[in-house]
PDB file of N, CA, C and O in Angstrom:
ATOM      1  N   UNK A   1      27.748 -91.313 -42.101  1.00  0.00           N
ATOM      2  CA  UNK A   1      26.731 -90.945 -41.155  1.00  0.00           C
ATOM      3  C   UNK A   1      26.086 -89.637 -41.577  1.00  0.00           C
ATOM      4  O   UNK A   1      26.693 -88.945 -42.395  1.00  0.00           O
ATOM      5  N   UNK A   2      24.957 -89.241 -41.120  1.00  0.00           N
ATOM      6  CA  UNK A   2      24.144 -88.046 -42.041  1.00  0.00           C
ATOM      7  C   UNK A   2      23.382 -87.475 -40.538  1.00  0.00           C
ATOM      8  O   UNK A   2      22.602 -88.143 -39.859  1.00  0.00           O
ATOM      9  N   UNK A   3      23.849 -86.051 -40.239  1.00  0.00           N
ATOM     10  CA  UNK A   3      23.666 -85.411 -39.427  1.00  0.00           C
ATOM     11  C   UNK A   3      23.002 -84.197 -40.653  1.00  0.00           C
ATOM     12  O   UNK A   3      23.150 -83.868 -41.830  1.00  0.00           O
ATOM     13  N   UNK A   4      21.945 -83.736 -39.048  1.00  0.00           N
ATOM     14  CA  UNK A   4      21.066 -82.549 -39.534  1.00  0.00           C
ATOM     15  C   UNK A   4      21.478 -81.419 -39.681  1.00  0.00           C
ATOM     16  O   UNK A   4      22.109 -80.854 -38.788  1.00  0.00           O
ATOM     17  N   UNK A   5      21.222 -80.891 -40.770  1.00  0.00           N
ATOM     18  CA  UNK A   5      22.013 -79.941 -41.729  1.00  0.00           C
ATOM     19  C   UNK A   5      21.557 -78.410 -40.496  1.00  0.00           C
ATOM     20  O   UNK A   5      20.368 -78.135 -40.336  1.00  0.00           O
ATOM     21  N   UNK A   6      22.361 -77.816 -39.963  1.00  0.00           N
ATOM     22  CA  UNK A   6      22.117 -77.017 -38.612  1.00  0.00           C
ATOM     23  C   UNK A   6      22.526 -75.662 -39.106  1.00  0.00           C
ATOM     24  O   UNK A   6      22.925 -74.831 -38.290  1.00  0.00           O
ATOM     25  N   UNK A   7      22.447 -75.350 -40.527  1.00  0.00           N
ATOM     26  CA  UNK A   7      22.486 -74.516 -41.308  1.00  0.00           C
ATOM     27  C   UNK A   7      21.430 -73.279 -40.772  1.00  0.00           C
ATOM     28  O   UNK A   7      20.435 -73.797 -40.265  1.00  0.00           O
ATOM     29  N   UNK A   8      21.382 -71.931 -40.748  1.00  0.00           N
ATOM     30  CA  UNK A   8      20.427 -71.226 -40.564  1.00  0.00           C
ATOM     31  C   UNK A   8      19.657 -71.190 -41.929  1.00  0.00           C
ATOM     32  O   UNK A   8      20.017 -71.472 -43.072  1.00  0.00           O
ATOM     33  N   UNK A   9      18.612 -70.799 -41.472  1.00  0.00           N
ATOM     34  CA  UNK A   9      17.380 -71.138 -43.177  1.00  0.00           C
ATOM     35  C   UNK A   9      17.280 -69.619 -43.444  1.00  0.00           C
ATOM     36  O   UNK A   9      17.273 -68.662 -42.670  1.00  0.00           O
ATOM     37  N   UNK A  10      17.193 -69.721 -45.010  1.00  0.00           N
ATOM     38  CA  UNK A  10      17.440 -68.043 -45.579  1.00  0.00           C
ATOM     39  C   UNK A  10      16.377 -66.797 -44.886  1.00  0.00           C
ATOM     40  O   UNK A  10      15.218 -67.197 -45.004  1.00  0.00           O
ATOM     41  N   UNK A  11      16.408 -65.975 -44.480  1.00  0.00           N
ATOM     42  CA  UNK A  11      15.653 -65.395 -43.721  1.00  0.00           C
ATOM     43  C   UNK A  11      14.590 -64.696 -44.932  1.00  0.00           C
ATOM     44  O   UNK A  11      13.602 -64.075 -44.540  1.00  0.00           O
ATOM     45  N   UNK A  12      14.892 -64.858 -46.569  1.00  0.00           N
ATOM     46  CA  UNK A  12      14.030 -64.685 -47.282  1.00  0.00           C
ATOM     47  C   UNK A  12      12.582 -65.551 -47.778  1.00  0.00           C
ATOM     48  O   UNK A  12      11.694 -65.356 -48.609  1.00  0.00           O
ATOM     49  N   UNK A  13      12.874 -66.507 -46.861  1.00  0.00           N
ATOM     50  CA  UNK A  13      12.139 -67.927 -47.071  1.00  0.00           C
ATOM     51  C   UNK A  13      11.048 -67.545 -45.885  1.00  0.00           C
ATOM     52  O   UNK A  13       9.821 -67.450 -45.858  1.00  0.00           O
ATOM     53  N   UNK A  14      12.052 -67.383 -44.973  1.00  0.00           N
ATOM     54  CA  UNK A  14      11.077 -67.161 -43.097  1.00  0.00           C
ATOM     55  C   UNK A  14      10.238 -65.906 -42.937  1.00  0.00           C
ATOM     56  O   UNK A  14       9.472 -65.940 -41.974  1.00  0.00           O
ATOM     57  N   UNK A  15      10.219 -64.618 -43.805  1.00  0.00           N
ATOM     58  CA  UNK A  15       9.437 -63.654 -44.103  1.00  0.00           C
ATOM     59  C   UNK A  15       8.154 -64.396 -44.301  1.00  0.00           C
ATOM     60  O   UNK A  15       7.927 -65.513 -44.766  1.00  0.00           O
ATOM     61  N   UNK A  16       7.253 -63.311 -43.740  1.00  0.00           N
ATOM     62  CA  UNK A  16       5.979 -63.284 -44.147  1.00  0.00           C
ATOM     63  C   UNK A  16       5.748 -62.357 -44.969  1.00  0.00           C
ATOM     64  O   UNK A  16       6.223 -61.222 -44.985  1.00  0.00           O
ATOM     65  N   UNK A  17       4.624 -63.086 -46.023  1.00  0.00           N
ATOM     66  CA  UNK A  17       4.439 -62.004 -47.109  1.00  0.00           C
ATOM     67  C   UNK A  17       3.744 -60.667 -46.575  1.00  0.00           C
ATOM     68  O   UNK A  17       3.141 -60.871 -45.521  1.00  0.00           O
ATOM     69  N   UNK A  18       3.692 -59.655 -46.931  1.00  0.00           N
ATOM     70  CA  UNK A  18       2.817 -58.189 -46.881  1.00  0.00           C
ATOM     71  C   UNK A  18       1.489 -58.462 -46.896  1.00  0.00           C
ATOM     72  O   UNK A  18       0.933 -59.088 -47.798  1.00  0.00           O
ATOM     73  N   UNK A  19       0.963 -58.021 -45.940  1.00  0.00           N
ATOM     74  CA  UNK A  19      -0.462 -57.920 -45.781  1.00  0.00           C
ATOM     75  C   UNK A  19      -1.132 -57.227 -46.513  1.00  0.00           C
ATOM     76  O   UNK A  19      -0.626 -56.142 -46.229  1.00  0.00           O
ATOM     77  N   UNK A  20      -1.700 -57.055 -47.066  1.00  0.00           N
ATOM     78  CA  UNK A  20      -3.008 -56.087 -48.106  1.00  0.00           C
ATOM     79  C   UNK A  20      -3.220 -54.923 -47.010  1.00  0.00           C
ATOM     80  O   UNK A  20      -2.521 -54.652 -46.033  1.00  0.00           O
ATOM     81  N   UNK A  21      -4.016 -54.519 -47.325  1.00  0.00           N
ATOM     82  CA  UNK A  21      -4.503 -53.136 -46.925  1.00  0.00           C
ATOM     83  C   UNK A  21      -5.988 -53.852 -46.679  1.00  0.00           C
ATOM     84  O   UNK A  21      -6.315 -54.946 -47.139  1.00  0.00           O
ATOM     85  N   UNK A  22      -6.776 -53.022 -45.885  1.00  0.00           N
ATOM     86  CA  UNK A  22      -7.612 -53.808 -45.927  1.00  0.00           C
ATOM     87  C   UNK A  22      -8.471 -52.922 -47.091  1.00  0.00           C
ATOM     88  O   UNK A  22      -7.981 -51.878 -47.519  1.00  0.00           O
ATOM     89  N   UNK A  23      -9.740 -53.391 -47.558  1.00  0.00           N
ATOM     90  CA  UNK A  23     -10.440 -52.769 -48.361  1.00  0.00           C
ATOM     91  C   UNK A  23     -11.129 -51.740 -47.973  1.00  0.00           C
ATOM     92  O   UNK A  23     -11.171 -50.877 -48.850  1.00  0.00           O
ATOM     93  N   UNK A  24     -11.892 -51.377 -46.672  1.00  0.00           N
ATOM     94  CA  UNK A  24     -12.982 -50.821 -46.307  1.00  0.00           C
ATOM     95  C   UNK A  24     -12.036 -50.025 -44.818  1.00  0.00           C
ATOM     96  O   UNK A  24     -11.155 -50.462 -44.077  1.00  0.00           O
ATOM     97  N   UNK A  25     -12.635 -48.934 -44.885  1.00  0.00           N
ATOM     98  CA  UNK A  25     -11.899 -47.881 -43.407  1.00  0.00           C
ATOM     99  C   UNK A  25     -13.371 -47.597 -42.895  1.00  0.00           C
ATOM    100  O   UNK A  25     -14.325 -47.265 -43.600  1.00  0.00           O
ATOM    101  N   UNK A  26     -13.361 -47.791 -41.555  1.00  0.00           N
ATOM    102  CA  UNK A  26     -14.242 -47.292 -40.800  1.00  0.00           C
ATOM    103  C   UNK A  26     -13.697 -45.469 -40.239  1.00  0.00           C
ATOM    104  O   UNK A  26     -12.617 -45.316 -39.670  1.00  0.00           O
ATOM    105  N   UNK A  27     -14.384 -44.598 -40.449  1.00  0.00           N
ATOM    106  CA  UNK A  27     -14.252 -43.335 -40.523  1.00  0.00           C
ATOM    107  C   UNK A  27     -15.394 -42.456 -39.074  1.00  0.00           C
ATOM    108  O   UNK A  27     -15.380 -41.361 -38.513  1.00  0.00           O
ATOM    109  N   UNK A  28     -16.253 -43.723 -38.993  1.00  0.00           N
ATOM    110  CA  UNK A  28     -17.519 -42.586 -37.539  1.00  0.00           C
ATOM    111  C   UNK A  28     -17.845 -43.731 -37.360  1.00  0.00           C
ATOM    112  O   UNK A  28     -18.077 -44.620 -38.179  1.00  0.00           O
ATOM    113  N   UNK A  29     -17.876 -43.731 -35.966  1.00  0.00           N
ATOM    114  CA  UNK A  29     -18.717 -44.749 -35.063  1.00  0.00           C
ATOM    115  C   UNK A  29     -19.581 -43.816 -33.941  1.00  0.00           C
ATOM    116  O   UNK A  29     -18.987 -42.975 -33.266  1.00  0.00           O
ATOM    117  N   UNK A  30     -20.845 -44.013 -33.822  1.00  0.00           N
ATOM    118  CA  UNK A  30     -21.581 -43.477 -32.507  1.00  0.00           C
ATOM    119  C   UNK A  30     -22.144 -44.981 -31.773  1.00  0.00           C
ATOM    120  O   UNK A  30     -22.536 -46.024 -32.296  1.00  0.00           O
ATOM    121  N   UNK A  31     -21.968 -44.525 -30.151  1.00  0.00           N
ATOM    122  CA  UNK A  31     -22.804 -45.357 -30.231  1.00  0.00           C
ATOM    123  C   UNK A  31     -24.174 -44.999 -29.147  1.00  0.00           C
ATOM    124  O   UNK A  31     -24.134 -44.186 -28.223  1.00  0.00           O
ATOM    125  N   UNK A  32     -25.212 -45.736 -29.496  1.00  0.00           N
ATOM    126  CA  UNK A  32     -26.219 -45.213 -28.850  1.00  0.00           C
ATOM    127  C   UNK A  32     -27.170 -46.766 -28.112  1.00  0.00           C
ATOM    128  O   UNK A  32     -26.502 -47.446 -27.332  1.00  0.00           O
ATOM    129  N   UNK A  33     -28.203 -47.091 -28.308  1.00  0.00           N
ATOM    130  CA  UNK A  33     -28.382 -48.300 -28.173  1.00  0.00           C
ATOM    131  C   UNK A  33     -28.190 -49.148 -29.217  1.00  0.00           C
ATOM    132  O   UNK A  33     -28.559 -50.263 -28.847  1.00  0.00           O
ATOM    133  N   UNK A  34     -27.625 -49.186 -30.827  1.00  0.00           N
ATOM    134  CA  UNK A  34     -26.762 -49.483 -31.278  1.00  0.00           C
ATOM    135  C   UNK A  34     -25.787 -49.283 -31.940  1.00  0.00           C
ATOM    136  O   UNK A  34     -25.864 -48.055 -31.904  1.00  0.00           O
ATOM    137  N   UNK A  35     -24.470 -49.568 -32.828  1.00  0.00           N
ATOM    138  CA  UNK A  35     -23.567 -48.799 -33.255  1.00  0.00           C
ATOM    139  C   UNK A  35     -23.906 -48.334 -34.427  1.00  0.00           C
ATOM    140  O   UNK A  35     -24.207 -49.181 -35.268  1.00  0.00           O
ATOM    141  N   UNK A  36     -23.948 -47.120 -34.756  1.00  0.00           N
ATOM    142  CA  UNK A  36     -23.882 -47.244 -36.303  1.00  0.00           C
ATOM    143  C   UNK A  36     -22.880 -46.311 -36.582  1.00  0.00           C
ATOM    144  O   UNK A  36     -22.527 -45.329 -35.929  1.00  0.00           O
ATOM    145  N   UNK A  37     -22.204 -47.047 -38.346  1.00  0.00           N
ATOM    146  CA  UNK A  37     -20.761 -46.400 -38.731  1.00  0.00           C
ATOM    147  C   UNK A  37     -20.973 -45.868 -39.760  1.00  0.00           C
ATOM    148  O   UNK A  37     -22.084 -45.869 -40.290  1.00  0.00           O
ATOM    149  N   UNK A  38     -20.093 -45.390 -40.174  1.00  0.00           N
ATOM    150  CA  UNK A  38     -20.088 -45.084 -41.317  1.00  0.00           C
ATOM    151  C   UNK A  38     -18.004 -45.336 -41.740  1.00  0.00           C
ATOM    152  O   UNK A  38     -16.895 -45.058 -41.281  1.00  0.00           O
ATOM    153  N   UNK A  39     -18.720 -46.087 -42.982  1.00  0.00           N
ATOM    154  CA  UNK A  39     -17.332 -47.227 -43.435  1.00  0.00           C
ATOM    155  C   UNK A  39     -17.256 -46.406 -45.032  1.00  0.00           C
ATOM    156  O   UNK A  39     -18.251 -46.033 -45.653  1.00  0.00           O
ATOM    157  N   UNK A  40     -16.072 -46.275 -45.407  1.00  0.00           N
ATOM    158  CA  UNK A  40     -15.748 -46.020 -46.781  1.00  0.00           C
ATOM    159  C   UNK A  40     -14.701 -47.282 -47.207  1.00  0.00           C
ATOM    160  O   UNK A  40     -13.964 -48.076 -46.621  1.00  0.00           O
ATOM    161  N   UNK A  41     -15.148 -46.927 -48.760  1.00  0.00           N
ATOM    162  CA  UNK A  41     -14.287 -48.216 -49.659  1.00  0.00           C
ATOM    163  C   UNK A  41     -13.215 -47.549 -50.227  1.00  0.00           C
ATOM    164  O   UNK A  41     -13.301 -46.596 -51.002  1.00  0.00           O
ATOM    165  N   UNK A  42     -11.889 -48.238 -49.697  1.00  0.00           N
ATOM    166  CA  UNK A  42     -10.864 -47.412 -49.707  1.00  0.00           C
ATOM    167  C   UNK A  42     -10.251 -47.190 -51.947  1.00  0.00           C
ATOM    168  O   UNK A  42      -9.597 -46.313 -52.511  1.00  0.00           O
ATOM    169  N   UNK A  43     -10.867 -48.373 -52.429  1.00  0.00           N
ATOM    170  CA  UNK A  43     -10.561 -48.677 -53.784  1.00  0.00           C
ATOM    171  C   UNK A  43     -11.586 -47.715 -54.246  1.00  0.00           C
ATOM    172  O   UNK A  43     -11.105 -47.148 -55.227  1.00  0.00           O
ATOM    173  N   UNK A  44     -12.851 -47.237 -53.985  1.00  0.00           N
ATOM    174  CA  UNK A  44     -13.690 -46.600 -54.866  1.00  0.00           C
ATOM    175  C   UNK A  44     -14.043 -45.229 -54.139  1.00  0.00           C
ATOM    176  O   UNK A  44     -14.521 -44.280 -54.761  1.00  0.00           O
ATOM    177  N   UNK A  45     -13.785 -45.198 -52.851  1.00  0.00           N
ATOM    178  CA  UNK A  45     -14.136 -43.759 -52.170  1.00  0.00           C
ATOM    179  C   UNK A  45     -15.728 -44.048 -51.698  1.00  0.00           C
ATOM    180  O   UNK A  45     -15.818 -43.973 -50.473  1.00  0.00           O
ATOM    181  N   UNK A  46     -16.907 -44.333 -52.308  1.00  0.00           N
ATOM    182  CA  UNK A  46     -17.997 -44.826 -52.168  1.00  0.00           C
ATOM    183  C   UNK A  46     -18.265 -45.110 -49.941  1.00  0.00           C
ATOM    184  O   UNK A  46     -17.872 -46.080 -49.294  1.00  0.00           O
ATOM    185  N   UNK A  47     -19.102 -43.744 -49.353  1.00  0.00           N
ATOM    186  CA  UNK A  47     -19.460 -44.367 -48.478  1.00  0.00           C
ATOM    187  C   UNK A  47     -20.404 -44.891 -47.874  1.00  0.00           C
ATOM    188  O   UNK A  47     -21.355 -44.229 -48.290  1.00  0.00           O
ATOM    189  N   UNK A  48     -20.968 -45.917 -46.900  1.00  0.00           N
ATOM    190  CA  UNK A  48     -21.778 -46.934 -46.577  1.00  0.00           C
ATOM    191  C   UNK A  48     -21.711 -46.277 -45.340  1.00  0.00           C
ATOM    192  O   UNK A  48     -20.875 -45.620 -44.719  1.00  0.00           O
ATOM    193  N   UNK A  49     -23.080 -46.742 -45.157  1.00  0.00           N
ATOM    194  CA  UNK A  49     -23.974 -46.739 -43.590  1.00  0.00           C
ATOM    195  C   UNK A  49     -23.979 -48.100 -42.890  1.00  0.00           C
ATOM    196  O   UNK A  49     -24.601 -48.940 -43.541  1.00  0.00           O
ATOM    197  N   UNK A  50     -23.518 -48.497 -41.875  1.00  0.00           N
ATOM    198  CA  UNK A  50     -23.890 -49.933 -41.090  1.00  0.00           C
ATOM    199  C   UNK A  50     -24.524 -49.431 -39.786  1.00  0.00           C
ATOM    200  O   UNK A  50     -24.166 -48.565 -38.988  1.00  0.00           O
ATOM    201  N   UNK A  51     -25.866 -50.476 -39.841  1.00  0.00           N
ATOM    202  CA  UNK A  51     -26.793 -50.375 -38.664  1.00  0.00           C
ATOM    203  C   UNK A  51     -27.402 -51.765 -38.302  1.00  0.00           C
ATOM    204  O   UNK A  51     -27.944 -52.476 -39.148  1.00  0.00           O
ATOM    205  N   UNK A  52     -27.282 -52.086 -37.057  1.00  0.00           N
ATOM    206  CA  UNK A  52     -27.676 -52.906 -36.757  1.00  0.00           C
ATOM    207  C   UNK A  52     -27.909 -54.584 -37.730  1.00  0.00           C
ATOM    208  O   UNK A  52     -28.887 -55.332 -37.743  1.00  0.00           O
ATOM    209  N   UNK A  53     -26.424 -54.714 -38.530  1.00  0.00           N
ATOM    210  CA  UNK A  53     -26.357 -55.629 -38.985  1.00  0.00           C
ATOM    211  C   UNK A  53     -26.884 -55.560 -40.510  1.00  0.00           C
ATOM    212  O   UNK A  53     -26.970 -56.552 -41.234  1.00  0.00           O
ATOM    213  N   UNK A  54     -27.265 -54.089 -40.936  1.00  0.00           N
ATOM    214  CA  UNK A  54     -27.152 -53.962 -42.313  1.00  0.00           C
ATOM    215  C   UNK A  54     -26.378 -52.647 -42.830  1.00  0.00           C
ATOM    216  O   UNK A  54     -25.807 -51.752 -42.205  1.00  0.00           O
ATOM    217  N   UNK A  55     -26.598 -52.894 -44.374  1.00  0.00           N
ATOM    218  CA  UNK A  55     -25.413 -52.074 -44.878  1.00  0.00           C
ATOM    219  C   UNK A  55     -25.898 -51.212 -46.019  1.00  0.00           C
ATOM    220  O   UNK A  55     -25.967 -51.706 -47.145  1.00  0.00           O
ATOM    221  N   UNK A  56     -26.259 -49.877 -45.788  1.00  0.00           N
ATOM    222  CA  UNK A  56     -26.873 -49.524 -47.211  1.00  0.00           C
ATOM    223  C   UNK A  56     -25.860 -47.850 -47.535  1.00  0.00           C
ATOM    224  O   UNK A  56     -25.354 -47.107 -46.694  1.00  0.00           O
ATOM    225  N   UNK A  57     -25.870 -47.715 -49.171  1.00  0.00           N
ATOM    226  CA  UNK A  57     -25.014 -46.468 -49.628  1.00  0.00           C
ATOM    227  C   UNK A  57     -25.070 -44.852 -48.823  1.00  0.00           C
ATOM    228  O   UNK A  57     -26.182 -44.370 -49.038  1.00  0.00           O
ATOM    229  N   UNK A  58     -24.546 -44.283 -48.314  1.00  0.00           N
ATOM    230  CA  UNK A  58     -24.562 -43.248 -47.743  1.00  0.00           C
ATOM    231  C   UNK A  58     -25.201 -42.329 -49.277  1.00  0.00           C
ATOM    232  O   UNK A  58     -24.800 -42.457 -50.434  1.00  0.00           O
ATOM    233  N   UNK A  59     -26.260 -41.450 -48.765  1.00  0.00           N
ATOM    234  CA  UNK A  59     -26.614 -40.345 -50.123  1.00  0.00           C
ATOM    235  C   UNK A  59     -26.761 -39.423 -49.098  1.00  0.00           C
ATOM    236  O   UNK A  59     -26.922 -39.377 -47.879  1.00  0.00           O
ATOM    237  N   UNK A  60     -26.599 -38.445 -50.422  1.00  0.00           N
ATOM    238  CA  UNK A  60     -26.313 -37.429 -50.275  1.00  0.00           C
ATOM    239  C   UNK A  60     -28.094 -36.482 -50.189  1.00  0.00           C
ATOM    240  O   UNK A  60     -29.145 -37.066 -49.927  1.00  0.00           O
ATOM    241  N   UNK A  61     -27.970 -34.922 -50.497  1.00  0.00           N
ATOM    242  CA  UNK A  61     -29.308 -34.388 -50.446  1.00  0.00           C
ATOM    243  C   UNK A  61     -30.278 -34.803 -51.545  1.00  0.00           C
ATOM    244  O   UNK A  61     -31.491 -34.995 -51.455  1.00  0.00           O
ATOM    245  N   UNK A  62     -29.430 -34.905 -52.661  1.00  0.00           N
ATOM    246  CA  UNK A  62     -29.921 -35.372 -53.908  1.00  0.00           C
ATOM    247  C   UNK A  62     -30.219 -36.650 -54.465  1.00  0.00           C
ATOM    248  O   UNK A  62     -30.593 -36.881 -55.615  1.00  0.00           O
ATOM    249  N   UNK A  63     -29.925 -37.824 -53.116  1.00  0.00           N
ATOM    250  CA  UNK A  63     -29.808 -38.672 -53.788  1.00  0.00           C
ATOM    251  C   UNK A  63     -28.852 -39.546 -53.945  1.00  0.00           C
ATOM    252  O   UNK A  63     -29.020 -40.764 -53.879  1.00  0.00           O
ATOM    253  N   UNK A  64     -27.692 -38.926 -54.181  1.00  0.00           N
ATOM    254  CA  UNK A  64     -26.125 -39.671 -55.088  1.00  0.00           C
ATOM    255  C   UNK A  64     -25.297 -39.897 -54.121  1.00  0.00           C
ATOM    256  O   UNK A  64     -24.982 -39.145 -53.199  1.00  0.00           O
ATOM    257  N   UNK A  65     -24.916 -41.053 -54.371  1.00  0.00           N
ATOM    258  CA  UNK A  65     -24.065 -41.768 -52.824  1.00  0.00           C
ATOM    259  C   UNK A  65     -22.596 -40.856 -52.544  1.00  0.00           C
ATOM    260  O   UNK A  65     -21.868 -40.492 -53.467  1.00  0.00           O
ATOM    261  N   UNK A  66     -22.323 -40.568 -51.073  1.00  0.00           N
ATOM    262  CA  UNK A  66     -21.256 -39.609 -50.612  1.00  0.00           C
ATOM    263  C   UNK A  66     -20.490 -40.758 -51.582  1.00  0.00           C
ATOM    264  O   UNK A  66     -20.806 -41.840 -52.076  1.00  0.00           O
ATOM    265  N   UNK A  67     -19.438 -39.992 -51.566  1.00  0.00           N
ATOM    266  CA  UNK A  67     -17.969 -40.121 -52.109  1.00  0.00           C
ATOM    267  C   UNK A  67     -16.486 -39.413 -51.758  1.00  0.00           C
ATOM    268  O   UNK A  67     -16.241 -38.430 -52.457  1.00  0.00           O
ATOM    269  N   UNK A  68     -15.734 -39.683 -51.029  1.00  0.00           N
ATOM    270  CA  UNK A  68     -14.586 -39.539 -50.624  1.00  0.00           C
ATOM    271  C   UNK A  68     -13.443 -39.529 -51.642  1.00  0.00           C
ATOM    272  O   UNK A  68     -13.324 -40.389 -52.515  1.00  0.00           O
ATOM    273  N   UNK A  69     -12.810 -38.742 -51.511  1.00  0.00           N
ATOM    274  CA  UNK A  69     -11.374 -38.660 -52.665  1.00  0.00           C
ATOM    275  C   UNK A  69     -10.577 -39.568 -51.841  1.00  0.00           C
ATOM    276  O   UNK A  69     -10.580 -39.455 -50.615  1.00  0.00           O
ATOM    277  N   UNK A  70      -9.862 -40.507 -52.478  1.00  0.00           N
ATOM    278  CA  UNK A  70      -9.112 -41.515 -51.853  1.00  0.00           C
ATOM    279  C   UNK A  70      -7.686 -40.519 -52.155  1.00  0.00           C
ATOM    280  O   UNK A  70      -7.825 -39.587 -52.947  1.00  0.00           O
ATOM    281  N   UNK A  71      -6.635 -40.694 -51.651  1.00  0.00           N
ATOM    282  CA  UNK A  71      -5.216 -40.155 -51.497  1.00  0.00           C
ATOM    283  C   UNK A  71      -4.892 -41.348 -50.569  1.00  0.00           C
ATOM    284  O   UNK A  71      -5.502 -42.076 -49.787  1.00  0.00           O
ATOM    285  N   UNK A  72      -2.971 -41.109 -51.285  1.00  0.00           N
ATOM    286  CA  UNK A  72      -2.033 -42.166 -50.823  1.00  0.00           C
ATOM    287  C   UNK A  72      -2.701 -41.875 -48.895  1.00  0.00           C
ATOM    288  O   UNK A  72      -3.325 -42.743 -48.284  1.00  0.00           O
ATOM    289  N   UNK A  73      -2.357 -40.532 -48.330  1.00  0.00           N
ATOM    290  CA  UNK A  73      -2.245 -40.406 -47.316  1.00  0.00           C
ATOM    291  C   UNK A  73      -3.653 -40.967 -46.122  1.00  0.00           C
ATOM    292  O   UNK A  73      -3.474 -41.293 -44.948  1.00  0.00           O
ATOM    293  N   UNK A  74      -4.801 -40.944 -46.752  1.00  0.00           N
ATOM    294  CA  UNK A  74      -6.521 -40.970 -46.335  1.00  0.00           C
ATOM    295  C   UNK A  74      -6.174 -42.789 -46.561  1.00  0.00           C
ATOM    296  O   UNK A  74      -7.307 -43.266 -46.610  1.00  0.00           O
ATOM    297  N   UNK A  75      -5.493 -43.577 -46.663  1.00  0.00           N
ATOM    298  CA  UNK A  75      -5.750 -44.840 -46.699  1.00  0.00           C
ATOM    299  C   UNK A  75      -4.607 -45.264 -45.603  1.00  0.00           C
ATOM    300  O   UNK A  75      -4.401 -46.477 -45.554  1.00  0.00           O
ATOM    301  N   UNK A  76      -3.991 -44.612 -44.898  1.00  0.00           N
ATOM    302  CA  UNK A  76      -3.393 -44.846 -43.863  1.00  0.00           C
ATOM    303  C   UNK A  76      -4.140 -44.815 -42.589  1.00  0.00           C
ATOM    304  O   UNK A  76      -3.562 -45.047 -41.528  1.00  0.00           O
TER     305      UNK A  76
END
């Protein structure tokens, strides 16, 4: 006769894998009659403007897109 094996299942199997990090940190939100953020890319430092459903490079006075020093700790 063949009864169901009532064994507990390896709890290395039943883990879920590690989630990523996500790529992008939102850093400023205002809001006014609409939101706009300002999002950095946590892999390149590089930050972005979002407004009303678009997305363009944050620059600077000169021109040259802000940039953030990424550290272990600034991606938490």
């Amino acid at each position: 006769m063949g009864f169901i094996n009532d064994k507990k299942k390896d709890t290395k199997e039943t883990k879920k894998p590690k989630k990523p990090e996500p790529r992008f940190k939102k850093v400023y939100s205002q809001y006014d009659w609409n939101e706009i953020s300002i999002i950095v890319d946590t892999k390149t430092g590089v930050n972005y403007l979002v407004f009303d459903g678009h997305i363009t490079t944050l620059l600077d006075a000169d021109g040259k897109p802000v940039v953030t020093m990424i550290t272990e700790d600034s991606k938490k």
